[in-house]
FISE-474726 format. One record per atom (N, C-alpha, C): x, y, z. Coordinates in pm, whole numbers, padded with zeros to 5 digits, always signed. Atoms other than C-alpha are relative to their C-alpha. Example, Ala and Ser with C-alpha at 12.3 -4.5 7.8 and 13.67 -1.06 7.14 Angstrom:
2
+00089-00119+00000;+01230-00450+00780;+00090+00120+00000;-00082-00119-00006;+01367-00106+00714;-00077+00109+00073;
! end
This chain:
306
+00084-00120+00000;+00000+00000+00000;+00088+00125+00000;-00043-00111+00030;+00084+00350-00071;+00104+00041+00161;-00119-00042-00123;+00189+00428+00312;+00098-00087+00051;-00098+00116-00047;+00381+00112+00357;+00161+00025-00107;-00108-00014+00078;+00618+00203+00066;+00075+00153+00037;-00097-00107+00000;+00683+00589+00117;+00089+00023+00107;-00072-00028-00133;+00844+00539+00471;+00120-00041-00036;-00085+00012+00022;+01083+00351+00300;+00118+00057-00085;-00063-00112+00060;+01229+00597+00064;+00058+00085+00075;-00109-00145-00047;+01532+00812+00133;-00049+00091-00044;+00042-00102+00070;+01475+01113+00134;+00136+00123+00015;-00137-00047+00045;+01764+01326-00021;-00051+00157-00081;+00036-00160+00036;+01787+01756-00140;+00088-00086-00130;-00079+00007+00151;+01879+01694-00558;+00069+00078-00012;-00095-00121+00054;+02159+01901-00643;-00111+00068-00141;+00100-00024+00125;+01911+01881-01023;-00087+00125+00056;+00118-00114-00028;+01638+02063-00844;+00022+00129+00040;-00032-00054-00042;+01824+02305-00663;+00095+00113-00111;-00002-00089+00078;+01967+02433-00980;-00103+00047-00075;+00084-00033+00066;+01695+02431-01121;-00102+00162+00016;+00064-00123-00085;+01507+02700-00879;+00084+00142-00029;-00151-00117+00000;+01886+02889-00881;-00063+00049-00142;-00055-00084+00165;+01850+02984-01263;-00130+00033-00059;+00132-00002+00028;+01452+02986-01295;-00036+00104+00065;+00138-00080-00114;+01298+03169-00996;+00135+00075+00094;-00061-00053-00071;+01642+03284-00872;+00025-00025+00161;-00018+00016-00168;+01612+03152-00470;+00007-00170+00002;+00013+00130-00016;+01639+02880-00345;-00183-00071+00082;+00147+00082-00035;+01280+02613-00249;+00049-00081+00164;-00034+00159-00124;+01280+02370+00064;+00039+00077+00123;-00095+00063-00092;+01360+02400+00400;-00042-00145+00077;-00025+00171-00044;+01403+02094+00610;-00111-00029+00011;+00153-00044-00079;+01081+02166+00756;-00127-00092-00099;+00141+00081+00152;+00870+02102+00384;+00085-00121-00012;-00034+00097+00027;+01075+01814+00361;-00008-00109+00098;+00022+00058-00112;+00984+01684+00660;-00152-00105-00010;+00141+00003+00007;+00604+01703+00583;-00039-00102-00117;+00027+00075+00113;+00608+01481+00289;+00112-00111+00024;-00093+00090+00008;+00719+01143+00233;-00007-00009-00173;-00039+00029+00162;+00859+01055-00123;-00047-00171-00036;+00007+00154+00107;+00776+00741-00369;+00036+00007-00122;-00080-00030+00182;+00963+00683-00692;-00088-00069-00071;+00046+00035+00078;+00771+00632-00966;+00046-00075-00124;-00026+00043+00119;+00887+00353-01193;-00087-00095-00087;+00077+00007+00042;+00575+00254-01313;-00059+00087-00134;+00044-00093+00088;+00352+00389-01626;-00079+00087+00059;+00088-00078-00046;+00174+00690-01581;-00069+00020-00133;+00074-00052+00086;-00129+00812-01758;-00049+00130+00029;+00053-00091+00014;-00186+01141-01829;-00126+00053-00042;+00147-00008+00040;-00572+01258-01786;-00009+00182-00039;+00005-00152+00066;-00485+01651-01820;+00126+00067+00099;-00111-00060-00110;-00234+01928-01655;+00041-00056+00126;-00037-00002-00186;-00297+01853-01271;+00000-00110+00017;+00045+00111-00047;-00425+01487-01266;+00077-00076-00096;-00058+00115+00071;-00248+01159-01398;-00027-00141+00088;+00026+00107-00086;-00320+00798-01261;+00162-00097-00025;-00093+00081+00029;-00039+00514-01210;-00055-00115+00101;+00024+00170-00136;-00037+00159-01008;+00120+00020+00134;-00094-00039-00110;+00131+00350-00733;+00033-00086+00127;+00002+00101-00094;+00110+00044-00475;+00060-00135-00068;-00074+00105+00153;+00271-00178-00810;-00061-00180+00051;+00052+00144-00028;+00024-00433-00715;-00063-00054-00189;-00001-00010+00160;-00064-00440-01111;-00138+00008-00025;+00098-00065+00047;-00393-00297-01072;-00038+00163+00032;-00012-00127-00014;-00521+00030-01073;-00138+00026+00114;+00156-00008-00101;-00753+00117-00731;-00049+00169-00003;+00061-00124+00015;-00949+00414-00815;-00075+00041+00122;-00053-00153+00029;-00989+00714-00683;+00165+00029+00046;-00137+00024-00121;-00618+00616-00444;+00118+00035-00126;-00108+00051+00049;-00431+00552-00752;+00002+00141-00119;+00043-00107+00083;-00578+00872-00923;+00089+00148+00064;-00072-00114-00037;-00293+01178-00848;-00059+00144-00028;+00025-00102+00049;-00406+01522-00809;+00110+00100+00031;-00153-00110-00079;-00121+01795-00792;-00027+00066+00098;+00022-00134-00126;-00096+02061-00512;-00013+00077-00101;-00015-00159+00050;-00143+02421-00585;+00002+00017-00135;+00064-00048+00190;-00241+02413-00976;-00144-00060+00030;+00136+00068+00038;-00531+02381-01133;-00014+00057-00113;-00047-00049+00133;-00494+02353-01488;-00111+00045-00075;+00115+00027+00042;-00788+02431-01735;-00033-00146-00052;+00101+00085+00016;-01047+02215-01763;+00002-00056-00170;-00019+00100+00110;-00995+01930-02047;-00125-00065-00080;+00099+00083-00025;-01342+01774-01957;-00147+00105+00040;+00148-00076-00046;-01707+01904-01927;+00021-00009+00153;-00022+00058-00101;-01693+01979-01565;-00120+00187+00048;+00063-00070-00021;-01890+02261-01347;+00124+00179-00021;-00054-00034+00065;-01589+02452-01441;+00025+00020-00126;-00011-00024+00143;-01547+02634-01783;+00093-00110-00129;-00138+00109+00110;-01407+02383-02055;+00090+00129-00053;-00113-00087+00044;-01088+02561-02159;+00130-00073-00076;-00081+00080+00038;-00926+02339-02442;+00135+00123-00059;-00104-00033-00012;-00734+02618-02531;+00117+00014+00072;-00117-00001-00072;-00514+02644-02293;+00021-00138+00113;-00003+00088-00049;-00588+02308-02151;+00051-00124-00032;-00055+00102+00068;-00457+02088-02402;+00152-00012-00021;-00110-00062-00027;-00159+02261-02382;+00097-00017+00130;+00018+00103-00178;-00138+02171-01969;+00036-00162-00034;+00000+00180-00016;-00184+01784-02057;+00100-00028-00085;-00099-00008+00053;+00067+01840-02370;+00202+00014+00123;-00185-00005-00107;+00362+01968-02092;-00012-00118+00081;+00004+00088-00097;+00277+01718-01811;+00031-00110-00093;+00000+00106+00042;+00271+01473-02062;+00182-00038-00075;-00167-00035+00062;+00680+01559-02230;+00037-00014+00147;-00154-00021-00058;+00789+01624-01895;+00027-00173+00109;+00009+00169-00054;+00678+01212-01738;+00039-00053-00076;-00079+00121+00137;+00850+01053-02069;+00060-00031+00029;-00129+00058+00007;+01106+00857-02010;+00083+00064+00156;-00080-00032-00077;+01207+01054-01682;+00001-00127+00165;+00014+00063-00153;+01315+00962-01325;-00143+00101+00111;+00096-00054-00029;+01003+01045-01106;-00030-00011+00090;+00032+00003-00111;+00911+01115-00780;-00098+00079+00068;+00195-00084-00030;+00565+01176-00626;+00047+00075+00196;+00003-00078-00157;+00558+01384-00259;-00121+00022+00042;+00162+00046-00022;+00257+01287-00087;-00026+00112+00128;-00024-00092-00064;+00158+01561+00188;-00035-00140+00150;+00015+00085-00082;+00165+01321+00541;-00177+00022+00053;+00102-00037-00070;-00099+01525+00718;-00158-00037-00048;+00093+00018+00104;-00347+01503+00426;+00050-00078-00092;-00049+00114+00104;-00253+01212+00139;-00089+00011-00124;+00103-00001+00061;-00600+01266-00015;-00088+00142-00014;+00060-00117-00039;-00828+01508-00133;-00160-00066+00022;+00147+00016+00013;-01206+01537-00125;-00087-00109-00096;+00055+00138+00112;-01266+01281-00419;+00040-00073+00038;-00076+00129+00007;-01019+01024-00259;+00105+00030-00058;-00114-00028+00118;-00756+01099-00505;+00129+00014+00095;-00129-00015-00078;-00377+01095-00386;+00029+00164-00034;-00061-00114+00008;-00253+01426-00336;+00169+00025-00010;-00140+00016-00065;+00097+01516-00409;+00073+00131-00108;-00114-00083+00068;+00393+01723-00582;+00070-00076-00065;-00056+00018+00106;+00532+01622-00896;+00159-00004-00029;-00166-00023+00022;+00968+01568-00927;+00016-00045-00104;-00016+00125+00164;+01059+01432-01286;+00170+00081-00007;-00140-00071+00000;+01447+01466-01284;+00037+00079+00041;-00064-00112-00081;+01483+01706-01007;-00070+00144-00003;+00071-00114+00014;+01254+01939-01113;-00150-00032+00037;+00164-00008-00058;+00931+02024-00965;-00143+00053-00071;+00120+00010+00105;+00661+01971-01198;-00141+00122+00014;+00119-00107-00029;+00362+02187-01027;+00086+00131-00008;-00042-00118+00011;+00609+02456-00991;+00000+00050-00142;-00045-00018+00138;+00702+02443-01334;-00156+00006-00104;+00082+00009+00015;+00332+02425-01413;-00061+00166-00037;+00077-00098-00103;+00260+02772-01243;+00150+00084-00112;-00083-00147+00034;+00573+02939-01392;-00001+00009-00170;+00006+00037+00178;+00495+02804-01805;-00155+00094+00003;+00039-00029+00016;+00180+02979-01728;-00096-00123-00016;+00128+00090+00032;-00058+02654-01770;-00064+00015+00144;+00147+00051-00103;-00214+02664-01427;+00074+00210+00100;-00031-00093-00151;-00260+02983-01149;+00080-00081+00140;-00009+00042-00135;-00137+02958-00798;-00105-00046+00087;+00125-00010-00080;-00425+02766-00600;+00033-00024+00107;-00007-00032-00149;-00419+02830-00231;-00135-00065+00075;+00194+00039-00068;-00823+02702-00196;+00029-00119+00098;+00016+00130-00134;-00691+02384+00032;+00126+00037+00059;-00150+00050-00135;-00304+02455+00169;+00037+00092-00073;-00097-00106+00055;-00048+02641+00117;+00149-00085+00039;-00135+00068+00035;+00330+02535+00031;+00105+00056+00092;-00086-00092-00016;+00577+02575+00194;+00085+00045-00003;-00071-00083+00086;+00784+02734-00054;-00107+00119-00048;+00083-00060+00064;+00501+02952-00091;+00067+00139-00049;-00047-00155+00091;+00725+03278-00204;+00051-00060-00139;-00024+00064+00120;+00842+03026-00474;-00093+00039-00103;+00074+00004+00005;+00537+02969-00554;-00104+00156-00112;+00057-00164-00018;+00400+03336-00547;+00063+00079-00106;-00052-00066+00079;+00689+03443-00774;-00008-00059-00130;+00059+00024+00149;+00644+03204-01035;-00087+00025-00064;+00125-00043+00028;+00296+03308-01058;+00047+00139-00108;-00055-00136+00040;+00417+03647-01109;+00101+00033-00136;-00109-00034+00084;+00661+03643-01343;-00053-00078-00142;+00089+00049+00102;+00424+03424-01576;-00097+00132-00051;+00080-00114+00012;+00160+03676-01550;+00114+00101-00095;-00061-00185+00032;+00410+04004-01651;+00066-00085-00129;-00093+00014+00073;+00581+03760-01932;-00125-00056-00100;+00115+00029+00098;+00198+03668-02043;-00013-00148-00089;-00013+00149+00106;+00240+03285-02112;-00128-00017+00032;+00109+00092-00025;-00044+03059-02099;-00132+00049+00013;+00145-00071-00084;-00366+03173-01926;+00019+00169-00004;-00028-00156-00036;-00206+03503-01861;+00014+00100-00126;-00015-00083+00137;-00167+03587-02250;-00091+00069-00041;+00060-00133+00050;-00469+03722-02404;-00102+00063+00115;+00106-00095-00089;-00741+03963-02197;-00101-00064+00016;+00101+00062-00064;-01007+03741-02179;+00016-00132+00079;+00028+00101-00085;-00889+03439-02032;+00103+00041+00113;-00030-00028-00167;-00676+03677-01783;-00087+00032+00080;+00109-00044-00114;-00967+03857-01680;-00127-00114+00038;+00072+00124-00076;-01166+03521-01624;+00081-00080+00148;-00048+00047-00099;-00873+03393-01419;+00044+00124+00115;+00009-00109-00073;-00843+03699-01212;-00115+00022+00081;+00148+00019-00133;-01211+03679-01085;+00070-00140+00082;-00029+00123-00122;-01109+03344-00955;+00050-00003+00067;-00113-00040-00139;-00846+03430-00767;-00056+00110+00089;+00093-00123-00160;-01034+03733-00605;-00038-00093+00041;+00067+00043-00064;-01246+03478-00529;+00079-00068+00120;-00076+00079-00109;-00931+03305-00318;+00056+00134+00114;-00019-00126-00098;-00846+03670-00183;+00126+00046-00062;-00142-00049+00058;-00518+03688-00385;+00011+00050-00177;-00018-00033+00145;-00383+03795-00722;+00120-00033-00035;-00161+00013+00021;-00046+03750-00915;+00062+00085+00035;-00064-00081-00031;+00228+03937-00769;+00120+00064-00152;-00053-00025+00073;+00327+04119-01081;+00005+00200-00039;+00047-00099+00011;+00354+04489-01143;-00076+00073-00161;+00145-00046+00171;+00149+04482-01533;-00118-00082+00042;+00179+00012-00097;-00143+04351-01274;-00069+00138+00028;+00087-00130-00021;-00365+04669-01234;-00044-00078+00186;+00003+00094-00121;-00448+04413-00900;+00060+00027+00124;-00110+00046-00116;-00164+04417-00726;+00089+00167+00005;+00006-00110-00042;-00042+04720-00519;+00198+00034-00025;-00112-00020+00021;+00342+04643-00582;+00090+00016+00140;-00060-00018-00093;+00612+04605-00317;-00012-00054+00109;+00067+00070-00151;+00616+04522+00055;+00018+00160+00082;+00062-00135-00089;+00509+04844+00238;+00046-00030+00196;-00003+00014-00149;+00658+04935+00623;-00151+00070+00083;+00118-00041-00047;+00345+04990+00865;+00037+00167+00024;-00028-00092-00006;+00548+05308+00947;-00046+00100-00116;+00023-00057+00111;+00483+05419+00599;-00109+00032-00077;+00131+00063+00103;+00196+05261+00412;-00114+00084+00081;+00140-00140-00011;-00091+05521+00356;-00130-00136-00085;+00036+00083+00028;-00340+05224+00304;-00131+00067-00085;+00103-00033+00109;-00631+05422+00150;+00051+00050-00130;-00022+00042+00151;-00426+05465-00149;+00079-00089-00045;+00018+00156+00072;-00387+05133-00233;-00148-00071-00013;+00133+00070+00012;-00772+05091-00201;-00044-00075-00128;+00040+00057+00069;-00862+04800-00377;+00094-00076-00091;-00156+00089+00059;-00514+04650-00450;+00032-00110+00098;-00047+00116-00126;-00345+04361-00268;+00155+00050-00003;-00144-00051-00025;-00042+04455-00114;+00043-00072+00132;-00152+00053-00082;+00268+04331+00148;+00046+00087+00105;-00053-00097-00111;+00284+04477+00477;+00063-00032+00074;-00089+00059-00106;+00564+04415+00731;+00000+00115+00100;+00036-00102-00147;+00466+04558+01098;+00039-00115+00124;-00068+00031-00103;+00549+04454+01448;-00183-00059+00071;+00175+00027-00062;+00207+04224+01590;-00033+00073+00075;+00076-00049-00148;+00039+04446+01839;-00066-00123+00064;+00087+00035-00068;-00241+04213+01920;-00077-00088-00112;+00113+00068+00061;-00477+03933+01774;-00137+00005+00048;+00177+00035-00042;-00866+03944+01838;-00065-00097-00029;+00168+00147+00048;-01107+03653+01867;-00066+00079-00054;+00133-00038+00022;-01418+03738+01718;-00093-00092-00024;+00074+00141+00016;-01676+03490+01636;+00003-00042-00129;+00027+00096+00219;-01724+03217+01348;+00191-00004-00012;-00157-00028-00014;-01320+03249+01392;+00056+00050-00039;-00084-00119+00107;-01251+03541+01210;+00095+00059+00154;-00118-00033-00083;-00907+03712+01392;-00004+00173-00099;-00082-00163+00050;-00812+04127+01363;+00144-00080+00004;-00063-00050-00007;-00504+04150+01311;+00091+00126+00021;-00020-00182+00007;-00348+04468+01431;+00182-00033-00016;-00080-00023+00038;-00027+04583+01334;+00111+00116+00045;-00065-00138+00051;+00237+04861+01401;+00114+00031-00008;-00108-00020+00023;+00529+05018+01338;+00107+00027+00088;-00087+00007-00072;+00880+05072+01482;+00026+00139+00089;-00079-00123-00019;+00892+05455+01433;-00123+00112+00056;+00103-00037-00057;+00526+05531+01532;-00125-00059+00032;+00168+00105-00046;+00188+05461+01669;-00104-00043-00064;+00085+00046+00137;+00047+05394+01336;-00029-00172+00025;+00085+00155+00007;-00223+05071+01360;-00018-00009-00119;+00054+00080+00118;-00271+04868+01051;-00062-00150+00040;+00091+00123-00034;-00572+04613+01067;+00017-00117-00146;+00029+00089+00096;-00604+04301+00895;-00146-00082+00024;+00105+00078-00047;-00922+04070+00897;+00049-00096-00062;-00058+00100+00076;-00826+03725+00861;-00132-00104+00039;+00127+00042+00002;-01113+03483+00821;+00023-00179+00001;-00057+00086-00083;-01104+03152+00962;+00063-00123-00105;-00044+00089+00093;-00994+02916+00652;+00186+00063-00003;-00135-00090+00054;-00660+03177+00579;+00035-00034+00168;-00038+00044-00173;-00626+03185+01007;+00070-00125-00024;-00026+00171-00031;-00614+02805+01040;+00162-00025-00067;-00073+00057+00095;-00390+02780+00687;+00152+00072+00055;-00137-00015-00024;-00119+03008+00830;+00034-00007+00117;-00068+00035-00165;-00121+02937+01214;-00004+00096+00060;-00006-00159-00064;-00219+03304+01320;-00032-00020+00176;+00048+00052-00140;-00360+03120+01680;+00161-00014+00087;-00156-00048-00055;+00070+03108+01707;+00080+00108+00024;-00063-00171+00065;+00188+03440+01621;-00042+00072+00178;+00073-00075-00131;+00200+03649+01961;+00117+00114-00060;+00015-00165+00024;+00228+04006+01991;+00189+00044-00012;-00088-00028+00031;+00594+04165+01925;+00101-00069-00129;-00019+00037+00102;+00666+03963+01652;-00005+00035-00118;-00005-00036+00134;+00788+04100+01310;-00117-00092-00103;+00070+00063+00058;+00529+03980+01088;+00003+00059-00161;+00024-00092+00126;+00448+04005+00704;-00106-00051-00075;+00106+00041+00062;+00115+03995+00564;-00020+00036-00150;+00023-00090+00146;-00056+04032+00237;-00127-00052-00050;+00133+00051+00024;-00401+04016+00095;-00085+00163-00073;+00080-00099+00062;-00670+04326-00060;-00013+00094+00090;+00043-00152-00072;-00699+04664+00082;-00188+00048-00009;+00118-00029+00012;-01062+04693+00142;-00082+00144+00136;+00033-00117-00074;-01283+04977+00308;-00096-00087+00131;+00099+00055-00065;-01492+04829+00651;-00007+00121+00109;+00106-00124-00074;-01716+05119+00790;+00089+00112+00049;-00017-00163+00003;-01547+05392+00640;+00199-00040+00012;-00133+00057-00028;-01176+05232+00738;+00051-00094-00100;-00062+00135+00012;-00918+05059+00560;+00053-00110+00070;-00060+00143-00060;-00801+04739+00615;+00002-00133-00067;-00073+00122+00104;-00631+04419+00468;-00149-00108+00015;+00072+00137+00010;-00857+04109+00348;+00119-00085+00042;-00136+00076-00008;-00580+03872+00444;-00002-00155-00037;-00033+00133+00054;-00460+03591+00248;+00110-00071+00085;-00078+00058-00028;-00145+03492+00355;+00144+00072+00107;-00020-00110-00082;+00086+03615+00598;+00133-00119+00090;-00145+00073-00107;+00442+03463+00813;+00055+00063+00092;-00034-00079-00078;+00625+03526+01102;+00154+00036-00063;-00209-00054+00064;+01020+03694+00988;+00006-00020+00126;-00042+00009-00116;+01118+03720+01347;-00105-00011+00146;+00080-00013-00145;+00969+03612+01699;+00017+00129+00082;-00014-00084-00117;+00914+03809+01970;+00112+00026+00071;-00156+00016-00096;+01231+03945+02178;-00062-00034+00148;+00035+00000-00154;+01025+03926+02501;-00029-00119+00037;
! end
């Protein structure tokens, strides 16, 4: 069975992958931490490619195929739609998705990364991250422009990886991001996740990472932007939405965030205590007359000194 095999796999940093990030996305991916959270399985089995995100194999190499287990869905893409689905069919740019996934599983060495915590999603389906010769397939997904960044179940954690490949697709206009109508279709969707590409030929996105000392938040109204402030204070509120308050080093300037209990949970804000460098980022919205962040996503840079 699937968990009886990945315990046994070494698990080793590729020199392959690590250039790969170096000369692509410029930083480096991984710490020990995401490598912790996943166990590995090598894939030397066939795979079948059903479109961008999804492919099935006999991942348990019992020599049948147990559906939905044996059915892979990637992390964090989500390619267009191949298949009539409640989602828009999108063979343009979807055939294109199942075309790359399908060149870059040929003939390579292959290794699936299953997430421990979660293995599965909502259909059953194995969940995982994509390696084919050292390179990281969903990433490489997200930066060719075939799929957005999706954040709707987890978040990575390479997520500035992540965040920049997005970005740098968007402003270079591959895939999805090329002509005006199927950006501004994928652009509602992502409002709908609370985020946008971090690119500055986004009209979206507010550009930069802003000090709380500084950032004049009503003009960025209606952008998503990157604030780094010092925690004041978290608030319960009910249904588990959290304030975030915020401020600076050099004055008594408050910056609020509202973080709403799916985004909470996903980044661990119930940890975060007060003096802690923090850096958020999410939509500048108006609530009764006030700005203040929608908040997507958000880390700690430094703990507390106290």
């Amino acid at each position: 069975m699937l968990h009886r095999l990945v315990w046994a796999i070494p698990r080793k940093r590729g020199a392959g992958w690590v250039r790969f990030l170096v000369t692509t996305l410029g930083c480096m991916l991984a710490a020990a931490s995401a490598w912790a959270s996943f166990t590995r399985v090598s894939l030397d089995v066939p795979i079948r490619v059903v479109d961008g995100d999804t492919f099935e194999a006999d991942l348990d190499g019992d020599g049948r195929m147990d559906f939905p287990r044996e059915r892979v869905r990637l992390l964090y893409v989500d390619t267009p739609e191949t298949f009539e689905s409640k989602k828009r069919l999108d063979l343009e740019h979807g055939l294109p998705a199942k075309a790359f996934m399908m060149a870059a599983v040929l003939g390579a060495a292959i290794v699936l990364e299953v997430p421990r915590a979660k293995p599965t999603g909502y259909y059953g389906r194995t969940l995982g991250v994509l390696w084919v010769d050292g390179r990281n397939v969903n990433l490489a997904l997200i930066r060719q422009g075939h799929s957005y960044f999706d954040t709707r179940f987890s978040f990575p954690e390479e997520y500035e990886a992540y965040a920049l490949a997005e970005g740098l697709a968007f402003s270079e206009r591959k895939g999805i991001w090329r002509e005006p109508a199927s950006m501004d279709r994928y652009l509602r969707r992502l409002r709908k996740e609370r985020k946008t590409p971090r690119s500055d030929a986004n009209p979206l996105y507010g550009g930069g990472i802003y000090a709380v000392d500084s950032f004049d938040p009503q003009s960025r109204m209606g952008t998503y932007v990157r604030v780094r402030g010092q925690l004041r204070t978290v608030k319960y509120l009910r249904k588990g939405v959290r304030i975030i308050e915020l401020t600076g080093k050099r004055s008594l300037r408050v910056f609020r965030a509202v973080a709403f209990p799916r985004s909470a949970a996903k980044i661990g804000v119930e940890r975060w205590t007060p003096g802690a460098q923090v850096l958020i980022e999410g939509f500048i919205k108006s609530y009764r007359d006030r700005p203040e962040m929608e908040l997507h996503f958000g880390i700690v840079e430094s703990p507390s000194s106290e």
